[in-house]
PyMOL Python script that loads the backbone (N, CA, C, O; Angstrom):
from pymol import cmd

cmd.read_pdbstr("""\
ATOM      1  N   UNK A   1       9.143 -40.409 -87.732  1.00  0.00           N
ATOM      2  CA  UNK A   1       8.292 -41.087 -86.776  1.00  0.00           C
ATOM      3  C   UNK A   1       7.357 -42.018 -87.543  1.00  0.00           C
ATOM      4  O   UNK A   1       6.899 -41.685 -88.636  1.00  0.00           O
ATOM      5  N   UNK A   2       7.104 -43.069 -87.023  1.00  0.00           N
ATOM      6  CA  UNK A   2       6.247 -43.974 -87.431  1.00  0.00           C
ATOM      7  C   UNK A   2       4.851 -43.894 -86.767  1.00  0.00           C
ATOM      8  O   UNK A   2       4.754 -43.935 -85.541  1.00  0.00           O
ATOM      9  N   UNK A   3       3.964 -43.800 -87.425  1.00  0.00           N
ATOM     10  CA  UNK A   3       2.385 -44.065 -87.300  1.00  0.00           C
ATOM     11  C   UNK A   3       1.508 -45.244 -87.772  1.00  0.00           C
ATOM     12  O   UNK A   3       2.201 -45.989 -88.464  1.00  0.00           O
ATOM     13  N   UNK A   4       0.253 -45.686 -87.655  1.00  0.00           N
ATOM     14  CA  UNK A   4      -0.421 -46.450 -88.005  1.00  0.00           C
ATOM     15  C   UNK A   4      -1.794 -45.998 -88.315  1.00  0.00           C
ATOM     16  O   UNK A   4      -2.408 -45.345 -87.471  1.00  0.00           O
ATOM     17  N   UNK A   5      -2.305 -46.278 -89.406  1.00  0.00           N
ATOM     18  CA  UNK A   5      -4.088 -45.728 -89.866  1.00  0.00           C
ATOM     19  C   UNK A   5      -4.581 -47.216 -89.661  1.00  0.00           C
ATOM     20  O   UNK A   5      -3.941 -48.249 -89.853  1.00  0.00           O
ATOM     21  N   UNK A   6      -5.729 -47.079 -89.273  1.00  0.00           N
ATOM     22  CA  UNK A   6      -6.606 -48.518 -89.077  1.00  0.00           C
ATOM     23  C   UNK A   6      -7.923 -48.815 -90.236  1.00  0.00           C
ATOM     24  O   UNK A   6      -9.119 -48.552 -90.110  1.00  0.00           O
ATOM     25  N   UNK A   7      -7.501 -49.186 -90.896  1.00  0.00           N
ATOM     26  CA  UNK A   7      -8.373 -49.545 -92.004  1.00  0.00           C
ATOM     27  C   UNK A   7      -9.386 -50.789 -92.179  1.00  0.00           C
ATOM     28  O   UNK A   7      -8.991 -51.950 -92.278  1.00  0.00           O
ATOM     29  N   UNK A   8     -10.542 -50.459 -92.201  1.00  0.00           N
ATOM     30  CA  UNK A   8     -11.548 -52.027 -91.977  1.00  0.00           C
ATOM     31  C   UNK A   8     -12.370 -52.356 -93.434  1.00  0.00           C
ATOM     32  O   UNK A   8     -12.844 -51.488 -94.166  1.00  0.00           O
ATOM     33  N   UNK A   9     -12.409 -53.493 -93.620  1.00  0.00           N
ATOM     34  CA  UNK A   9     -12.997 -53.564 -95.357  1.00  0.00           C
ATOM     35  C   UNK A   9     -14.306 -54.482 -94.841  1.00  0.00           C
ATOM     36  O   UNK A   9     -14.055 -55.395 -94.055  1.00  0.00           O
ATOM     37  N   UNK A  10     -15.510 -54.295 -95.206  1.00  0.00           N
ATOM     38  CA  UNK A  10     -16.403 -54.927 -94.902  1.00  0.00           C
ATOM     39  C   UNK A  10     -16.361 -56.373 -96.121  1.00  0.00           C
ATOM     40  O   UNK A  10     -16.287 -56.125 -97.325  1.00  0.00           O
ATOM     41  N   UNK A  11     -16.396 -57.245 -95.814  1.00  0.00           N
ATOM     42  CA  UNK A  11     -16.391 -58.478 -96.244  1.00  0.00           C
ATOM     43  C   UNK A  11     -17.942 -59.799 -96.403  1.00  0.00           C
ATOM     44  O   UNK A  11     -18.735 -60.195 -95.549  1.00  0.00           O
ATOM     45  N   UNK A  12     -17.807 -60.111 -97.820  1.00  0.00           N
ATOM     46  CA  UNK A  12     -19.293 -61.466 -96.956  1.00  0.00           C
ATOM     47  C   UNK A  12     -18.485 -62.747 -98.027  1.00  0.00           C
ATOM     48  O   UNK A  12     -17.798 -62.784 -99.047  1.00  0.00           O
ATOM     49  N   UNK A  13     -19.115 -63.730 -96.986  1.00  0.00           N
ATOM     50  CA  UNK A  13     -18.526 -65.003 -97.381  1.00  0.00           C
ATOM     51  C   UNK A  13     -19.169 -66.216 -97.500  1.00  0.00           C
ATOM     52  O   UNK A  13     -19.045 -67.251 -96.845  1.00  0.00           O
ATOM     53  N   UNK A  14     -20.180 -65.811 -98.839  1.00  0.00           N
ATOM     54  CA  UNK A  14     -21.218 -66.599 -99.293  1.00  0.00           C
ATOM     55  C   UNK A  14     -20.575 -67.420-100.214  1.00  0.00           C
ATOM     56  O   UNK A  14     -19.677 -67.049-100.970  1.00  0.00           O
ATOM     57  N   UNK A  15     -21.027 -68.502-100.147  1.00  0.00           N
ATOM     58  CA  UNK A  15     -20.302 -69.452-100.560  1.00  0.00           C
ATOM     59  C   UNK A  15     -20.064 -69.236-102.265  1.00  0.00           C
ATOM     60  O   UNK A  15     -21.038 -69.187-103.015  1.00  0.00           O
ATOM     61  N   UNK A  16     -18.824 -69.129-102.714  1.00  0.00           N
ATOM     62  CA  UNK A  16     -18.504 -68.924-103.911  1.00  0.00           C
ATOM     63  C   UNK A  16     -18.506 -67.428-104.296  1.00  0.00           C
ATOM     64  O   UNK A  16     -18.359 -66.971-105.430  1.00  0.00           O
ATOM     65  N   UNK A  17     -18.658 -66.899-103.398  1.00  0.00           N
ATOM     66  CA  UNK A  17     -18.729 -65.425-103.508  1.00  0.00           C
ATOM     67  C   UNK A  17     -17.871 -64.497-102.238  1.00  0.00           C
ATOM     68  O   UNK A  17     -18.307 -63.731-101.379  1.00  0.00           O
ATOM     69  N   UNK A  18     -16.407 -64.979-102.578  1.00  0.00           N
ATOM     70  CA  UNK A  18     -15.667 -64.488-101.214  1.00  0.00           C
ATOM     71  C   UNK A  18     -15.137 -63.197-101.666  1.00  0.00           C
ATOM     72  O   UNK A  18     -14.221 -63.223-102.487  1.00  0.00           O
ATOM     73  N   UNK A  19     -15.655 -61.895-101.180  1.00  0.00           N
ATOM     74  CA  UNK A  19     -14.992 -60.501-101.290  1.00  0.00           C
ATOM     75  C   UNK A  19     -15.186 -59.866-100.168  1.00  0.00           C
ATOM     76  O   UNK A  19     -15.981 -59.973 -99.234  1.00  0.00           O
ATOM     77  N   UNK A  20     -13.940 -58.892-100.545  1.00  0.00           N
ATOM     78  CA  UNK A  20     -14.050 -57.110 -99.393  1.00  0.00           C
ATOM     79  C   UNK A  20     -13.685 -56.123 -99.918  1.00  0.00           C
ATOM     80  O   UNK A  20     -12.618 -55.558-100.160  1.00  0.00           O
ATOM     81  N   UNK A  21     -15.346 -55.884-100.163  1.00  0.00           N
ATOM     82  CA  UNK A  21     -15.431 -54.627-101.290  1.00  0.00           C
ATOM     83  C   UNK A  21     -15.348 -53.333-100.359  1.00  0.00           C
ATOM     84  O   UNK A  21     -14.297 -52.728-100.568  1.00  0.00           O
ATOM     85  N   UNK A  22     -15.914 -52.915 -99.681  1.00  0.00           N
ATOM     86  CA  UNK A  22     -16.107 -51.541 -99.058  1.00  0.00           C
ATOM     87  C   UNK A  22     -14.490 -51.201 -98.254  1.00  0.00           C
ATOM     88  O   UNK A  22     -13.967 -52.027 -97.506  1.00  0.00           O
ATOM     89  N   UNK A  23     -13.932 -49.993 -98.545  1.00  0.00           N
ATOM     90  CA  UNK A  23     -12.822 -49.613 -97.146  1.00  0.00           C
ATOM     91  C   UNK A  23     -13.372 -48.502 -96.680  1.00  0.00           C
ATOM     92  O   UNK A  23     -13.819 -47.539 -97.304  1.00  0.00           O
ATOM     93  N   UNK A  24     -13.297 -48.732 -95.352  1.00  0.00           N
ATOM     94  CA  UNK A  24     -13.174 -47.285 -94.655  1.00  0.00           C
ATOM     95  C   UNK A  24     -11.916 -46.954 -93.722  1.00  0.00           C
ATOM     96  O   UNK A  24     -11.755 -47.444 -92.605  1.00  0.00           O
ATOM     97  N   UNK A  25     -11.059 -46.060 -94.336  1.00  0.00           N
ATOM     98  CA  UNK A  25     -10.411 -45.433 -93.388  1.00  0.00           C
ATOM     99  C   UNK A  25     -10.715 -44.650 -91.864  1.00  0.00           C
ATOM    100  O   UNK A  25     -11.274 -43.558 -91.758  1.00  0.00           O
ATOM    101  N   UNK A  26     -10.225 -45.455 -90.769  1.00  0.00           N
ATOM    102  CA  UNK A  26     -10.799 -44.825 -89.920  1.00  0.00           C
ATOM    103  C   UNK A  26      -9.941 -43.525 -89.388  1.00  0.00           C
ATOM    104  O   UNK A  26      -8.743 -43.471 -89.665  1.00  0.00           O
ATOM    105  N   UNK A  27     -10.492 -42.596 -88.710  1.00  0.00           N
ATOM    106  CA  UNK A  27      -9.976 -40.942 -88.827  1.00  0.00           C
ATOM    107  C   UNK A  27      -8.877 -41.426 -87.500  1.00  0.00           C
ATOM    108  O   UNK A  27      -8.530 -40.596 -86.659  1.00  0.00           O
ATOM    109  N   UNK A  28      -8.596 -42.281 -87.474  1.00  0.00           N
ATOM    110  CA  UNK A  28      -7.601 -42.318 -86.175  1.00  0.00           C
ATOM    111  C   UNK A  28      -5.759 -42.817 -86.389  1.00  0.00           C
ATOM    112  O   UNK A  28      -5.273 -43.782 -86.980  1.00  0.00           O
ATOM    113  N   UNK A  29      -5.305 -42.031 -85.859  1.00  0.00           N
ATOM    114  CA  UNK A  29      -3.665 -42.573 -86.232  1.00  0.00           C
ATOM    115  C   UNK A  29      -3.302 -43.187 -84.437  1.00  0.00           C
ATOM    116  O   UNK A  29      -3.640 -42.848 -83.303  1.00  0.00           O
ATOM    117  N   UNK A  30      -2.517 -44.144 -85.001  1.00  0.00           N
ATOM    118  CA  UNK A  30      -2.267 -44.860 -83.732  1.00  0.00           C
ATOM    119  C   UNK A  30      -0.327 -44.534 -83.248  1.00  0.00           C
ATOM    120  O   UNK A  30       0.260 -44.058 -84.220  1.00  0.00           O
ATOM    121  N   UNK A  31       0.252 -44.650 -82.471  1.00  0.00           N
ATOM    122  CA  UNK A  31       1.706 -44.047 -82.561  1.00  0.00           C
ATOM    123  C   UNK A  31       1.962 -45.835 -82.601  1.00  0.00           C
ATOM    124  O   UNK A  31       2.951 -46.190 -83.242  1.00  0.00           O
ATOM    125  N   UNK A  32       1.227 -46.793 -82.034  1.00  0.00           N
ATOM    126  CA  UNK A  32       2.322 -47.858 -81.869  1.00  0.00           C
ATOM    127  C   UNK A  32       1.150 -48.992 -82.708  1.00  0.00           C
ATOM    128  O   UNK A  32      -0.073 -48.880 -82.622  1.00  0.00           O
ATOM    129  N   UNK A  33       1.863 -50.037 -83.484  1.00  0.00           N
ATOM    130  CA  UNK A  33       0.932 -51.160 -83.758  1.00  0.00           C
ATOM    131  C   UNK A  33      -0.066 -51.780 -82.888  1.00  0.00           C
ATOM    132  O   UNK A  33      -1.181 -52.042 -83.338  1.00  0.00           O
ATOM    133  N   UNK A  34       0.237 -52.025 -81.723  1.00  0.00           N
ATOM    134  CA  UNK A  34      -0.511 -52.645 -80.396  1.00  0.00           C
ATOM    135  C   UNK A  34      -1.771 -51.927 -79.894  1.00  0.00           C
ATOM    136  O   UNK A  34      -2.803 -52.308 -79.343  1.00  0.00           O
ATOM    137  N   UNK A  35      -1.404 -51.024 -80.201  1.00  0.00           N
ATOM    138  CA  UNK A  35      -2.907 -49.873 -80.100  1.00  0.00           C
ATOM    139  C   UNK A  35      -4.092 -49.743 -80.952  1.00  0.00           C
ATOM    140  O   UNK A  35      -5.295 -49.530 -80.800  1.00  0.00           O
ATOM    141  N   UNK A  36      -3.063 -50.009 -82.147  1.00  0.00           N
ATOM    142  CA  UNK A  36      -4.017 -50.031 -83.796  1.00  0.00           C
ATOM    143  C   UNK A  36      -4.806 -51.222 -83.482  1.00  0.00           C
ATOM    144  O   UNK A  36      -5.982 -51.105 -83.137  1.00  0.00           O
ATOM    145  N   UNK A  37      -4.257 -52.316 -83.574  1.00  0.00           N
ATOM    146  CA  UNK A  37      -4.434 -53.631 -83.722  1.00  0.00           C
ATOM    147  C   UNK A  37      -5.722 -53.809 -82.875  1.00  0.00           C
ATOM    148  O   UNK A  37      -6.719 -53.883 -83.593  1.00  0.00           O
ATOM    149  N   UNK A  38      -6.027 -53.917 -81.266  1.00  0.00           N
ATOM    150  CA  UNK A  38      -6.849 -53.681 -80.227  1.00  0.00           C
ATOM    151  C   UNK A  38      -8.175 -52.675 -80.532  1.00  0.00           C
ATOM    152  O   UNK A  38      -9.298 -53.171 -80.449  1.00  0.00           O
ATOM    153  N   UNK A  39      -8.009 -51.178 -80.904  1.00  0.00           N
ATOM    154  CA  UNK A  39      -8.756 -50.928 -81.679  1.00  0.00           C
ATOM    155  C   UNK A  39      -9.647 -51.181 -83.022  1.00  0.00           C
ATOM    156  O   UNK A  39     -10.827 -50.869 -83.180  1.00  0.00           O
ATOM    157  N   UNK A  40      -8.666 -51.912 -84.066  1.00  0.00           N
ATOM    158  CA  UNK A  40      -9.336 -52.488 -85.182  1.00  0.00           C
ATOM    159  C   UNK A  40     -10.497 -53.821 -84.382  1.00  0.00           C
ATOM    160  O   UNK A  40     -11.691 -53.736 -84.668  1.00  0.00           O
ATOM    161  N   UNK A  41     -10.187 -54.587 -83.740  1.00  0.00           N
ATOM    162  CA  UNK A  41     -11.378 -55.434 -82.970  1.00  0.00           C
ATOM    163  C   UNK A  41     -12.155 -54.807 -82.681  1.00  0.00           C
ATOM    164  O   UNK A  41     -13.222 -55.309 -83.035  1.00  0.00           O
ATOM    165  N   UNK A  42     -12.374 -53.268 -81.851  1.00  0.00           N
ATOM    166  CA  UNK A  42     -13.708 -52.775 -81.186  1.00  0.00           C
ATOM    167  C   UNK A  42     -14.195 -51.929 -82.237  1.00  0.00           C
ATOM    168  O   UNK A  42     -15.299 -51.388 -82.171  1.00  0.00           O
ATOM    169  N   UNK A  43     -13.398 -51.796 -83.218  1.00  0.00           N
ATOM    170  CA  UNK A  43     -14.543 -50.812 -84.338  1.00  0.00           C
ATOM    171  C   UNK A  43     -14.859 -51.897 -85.002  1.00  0.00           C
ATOM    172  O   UNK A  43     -15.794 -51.641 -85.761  1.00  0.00           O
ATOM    173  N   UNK A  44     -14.451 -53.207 -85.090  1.00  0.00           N
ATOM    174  CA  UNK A  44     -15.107 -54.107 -86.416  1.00  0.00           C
ATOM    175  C   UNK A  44     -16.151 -54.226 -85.679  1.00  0.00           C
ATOM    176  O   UNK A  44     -17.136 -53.873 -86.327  1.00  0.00           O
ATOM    177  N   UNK A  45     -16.469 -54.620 -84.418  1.00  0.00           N
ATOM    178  CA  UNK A  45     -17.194 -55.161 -83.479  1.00  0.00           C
ATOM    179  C   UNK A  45     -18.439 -54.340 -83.752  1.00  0.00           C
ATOM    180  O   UNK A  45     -19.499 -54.869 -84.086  1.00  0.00           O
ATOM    181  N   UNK A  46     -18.208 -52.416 -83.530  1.00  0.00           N
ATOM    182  CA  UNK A  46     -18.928 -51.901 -83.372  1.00  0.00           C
ATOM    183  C   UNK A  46     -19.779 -51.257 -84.947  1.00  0.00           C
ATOM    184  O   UNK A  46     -20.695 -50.462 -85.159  1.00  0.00           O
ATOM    185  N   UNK A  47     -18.915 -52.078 -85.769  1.00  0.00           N
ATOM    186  CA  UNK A  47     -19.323 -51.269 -87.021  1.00  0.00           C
ATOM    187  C   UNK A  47     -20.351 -52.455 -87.429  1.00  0.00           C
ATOM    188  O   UNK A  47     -21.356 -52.122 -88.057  1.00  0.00           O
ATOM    189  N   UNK A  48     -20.198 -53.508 -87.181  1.00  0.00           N
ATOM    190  CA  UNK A  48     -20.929 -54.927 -87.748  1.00  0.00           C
ATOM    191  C   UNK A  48     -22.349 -54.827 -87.166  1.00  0.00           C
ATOM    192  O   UNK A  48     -23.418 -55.110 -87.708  1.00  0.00           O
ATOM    193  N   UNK A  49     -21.956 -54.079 -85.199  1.00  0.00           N
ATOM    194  CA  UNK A  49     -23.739 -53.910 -84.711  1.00  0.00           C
ATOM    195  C   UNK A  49     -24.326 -52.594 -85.141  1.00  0.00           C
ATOM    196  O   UNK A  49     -25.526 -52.483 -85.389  1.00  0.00           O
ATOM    197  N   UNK A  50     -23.547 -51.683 -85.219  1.00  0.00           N
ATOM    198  CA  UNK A  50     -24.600 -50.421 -85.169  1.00  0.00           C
ATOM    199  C   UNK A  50     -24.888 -50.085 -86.619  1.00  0.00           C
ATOM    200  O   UNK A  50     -25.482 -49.032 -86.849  1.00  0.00           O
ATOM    201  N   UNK A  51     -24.421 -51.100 -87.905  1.00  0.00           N
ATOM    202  CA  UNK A  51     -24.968 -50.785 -88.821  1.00  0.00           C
ATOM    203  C   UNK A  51     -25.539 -52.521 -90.016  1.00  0.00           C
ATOM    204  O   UNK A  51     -25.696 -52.907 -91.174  1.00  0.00           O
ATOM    205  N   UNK A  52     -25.610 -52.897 -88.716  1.00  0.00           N
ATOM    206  CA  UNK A  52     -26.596 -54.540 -90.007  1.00  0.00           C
ATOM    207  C   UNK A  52     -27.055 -55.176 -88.542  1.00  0.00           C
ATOM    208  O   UNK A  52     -26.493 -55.036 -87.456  1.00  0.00           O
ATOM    209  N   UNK A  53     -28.336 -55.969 -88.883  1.00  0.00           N
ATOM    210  CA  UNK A  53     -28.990 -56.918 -88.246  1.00  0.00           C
ATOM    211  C   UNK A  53     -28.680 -57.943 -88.301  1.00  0.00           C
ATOM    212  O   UNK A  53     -28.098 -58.369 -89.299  1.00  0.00           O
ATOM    213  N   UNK A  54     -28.976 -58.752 -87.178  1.00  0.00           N
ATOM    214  CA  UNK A  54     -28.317 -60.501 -87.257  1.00  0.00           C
ATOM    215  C   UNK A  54     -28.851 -60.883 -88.420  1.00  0.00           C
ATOM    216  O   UNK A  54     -28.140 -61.721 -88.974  1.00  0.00           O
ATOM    217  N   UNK A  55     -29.861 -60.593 -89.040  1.00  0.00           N
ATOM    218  CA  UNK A  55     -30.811 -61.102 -89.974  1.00  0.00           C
ATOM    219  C   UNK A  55     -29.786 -61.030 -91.104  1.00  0.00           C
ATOM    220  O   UNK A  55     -29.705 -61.967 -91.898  1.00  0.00           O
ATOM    221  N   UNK A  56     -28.901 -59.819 -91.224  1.00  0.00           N
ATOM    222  CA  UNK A  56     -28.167 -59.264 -92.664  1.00  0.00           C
ATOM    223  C   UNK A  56     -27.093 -60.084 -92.646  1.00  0.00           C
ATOM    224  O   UNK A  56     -26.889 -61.002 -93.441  1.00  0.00           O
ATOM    225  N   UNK A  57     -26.078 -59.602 -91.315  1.00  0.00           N
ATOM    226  CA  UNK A  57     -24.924 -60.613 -90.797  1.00  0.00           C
ATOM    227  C   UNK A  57     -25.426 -62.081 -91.443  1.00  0.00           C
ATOM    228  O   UNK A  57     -25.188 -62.250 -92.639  1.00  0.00           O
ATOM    229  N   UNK A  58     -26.040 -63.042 -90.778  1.00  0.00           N
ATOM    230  CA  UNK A  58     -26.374 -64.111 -90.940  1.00  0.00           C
ATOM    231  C   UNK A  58     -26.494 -64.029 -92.918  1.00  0.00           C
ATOM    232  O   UNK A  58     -25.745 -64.176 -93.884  1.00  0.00           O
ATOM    233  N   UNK A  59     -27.352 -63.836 -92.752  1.00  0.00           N
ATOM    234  CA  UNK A  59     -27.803 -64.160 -94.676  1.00  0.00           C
ATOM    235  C   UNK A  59     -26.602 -63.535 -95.337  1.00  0.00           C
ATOM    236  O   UNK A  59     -26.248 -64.192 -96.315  1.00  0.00           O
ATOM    237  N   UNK A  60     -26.100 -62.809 -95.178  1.00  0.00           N
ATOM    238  CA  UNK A  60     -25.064 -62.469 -96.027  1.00  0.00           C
ATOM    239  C   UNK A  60     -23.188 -62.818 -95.922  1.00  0.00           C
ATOM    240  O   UNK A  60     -22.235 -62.541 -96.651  1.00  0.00           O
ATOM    241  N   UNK A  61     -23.355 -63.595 -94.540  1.00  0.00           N
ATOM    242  CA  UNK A  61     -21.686 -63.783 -94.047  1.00  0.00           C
ATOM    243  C   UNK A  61     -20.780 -63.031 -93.968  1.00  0.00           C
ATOM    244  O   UNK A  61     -19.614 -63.205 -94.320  1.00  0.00           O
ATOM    245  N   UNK A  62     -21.502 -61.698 -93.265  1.00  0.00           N
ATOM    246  CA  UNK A  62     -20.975 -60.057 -93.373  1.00  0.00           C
ATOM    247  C   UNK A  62     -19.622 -60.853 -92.174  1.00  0.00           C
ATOM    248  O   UNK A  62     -19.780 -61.693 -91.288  1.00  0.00           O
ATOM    249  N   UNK A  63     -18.514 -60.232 -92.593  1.00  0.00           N
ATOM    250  CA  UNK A  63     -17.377 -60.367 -91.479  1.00  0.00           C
ATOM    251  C   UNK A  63     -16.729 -58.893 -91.968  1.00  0.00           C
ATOM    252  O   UNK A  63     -16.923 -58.431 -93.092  1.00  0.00           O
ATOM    253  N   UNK A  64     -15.748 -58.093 -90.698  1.00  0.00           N
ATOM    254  CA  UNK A  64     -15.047 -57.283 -91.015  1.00  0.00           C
ATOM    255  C   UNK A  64     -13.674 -57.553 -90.497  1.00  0.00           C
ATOM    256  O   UNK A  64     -13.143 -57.925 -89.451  1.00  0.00           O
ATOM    257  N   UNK A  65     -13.209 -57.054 -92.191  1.00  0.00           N
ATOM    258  CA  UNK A  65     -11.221 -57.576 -91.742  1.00  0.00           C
ATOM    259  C   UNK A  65     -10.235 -56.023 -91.857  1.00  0.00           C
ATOM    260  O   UNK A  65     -10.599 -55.071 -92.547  1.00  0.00           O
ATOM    261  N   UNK A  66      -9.376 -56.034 -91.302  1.00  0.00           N
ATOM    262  CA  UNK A  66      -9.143 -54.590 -90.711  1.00  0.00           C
ATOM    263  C   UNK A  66      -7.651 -55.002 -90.905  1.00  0.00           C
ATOM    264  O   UNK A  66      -7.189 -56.139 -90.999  1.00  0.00           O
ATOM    265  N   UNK A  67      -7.053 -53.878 -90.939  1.00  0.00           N
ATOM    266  CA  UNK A  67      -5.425 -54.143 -91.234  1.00  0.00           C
ATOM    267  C   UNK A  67      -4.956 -52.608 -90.480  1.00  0.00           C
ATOM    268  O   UNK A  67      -5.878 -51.806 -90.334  1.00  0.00           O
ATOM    269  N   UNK A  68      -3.678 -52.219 -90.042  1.00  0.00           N
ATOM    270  CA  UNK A  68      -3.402 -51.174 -89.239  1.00  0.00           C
ATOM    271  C   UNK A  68      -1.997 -50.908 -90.575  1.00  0.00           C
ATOM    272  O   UNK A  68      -1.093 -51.735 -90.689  1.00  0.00           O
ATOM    273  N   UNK A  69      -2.062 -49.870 -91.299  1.00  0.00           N
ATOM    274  CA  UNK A  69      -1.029 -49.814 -92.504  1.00  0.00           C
ATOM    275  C   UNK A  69       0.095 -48.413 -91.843  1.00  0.00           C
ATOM    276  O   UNK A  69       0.002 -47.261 -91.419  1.00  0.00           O
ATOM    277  N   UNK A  70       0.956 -49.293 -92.075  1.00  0.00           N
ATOM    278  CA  UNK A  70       1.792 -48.564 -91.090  1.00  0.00           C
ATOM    279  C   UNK A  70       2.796 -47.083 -92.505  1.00  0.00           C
ATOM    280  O   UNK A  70       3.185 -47.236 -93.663  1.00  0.00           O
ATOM    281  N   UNK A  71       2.825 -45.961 -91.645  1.00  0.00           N
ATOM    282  CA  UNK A  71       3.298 -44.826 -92.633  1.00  0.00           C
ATOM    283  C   UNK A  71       4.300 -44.244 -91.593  1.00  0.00           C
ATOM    284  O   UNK A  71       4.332 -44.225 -90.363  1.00  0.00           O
ATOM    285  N   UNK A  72       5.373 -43.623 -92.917  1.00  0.00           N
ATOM    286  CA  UNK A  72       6.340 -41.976 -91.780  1.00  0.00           C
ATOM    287  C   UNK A  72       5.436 -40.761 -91.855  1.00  0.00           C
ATOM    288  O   UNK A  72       4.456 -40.376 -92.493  1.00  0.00           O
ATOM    289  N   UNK A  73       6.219 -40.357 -90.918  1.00  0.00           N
ATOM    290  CA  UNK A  73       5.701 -39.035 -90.496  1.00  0.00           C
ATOM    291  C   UNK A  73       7.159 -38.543 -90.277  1.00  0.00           C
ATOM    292  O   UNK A  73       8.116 -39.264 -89.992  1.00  0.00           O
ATOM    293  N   UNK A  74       7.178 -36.505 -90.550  1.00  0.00           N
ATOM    294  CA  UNK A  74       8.107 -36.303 -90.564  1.00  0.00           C
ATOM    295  C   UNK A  74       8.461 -35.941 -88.846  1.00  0.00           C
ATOM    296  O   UNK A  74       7.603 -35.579 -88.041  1.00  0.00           O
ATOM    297  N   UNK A  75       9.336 -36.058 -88.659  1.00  0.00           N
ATOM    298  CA  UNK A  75       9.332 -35.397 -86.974  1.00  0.00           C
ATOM    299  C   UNK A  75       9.396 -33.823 -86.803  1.00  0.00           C
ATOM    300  O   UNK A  75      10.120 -33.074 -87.458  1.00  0.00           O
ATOM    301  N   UNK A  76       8.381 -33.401 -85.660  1.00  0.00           N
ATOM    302  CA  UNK A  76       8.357 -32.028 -85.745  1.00  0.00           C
ATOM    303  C   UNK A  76       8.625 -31.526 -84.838  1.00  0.00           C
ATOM    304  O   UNK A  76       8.638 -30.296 -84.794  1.00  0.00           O
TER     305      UNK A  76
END
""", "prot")
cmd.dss("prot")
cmd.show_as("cartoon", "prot")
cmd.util.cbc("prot")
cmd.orient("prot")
């Protein structure tokens, strides 16, 4: 069986200084890509407000980029 983990890397994109240092694995497995994918938008969304200020966002060019890495699973 195929699964998906949703993985988000916090990113800033100050000029001359383009990285995405931080990952967090998020604790969720998805069964289909389309699910992952939809989710990775509302946790970047929600991870960007409930942990930095426009003030940080802004001055720092905080963006979050998220990828859904697809794995087997054995069938049980």
């Amino acid at each position: 069986m195929t699964k998906f983990i949703l993985m988000l890397y916090l990113c800033t994109s100050v000029p001359g200084n383009l990285k995405c240092e931080q990952e967090a694995i998020m604790p969720f497995e998805y069964l289909d890509y389309s699910t992952c994918v939809v989710h990775g938008y509302i946790h970047a969304r929600n991870h960007l407000m409930q942990n930095y200020t426009v003030e940080e966002v802004n001055m720092d060019k905080l963006a979050i980029r998220f990828e859904c890495k697809e794995f087997k699973t054995e069938n049980t």
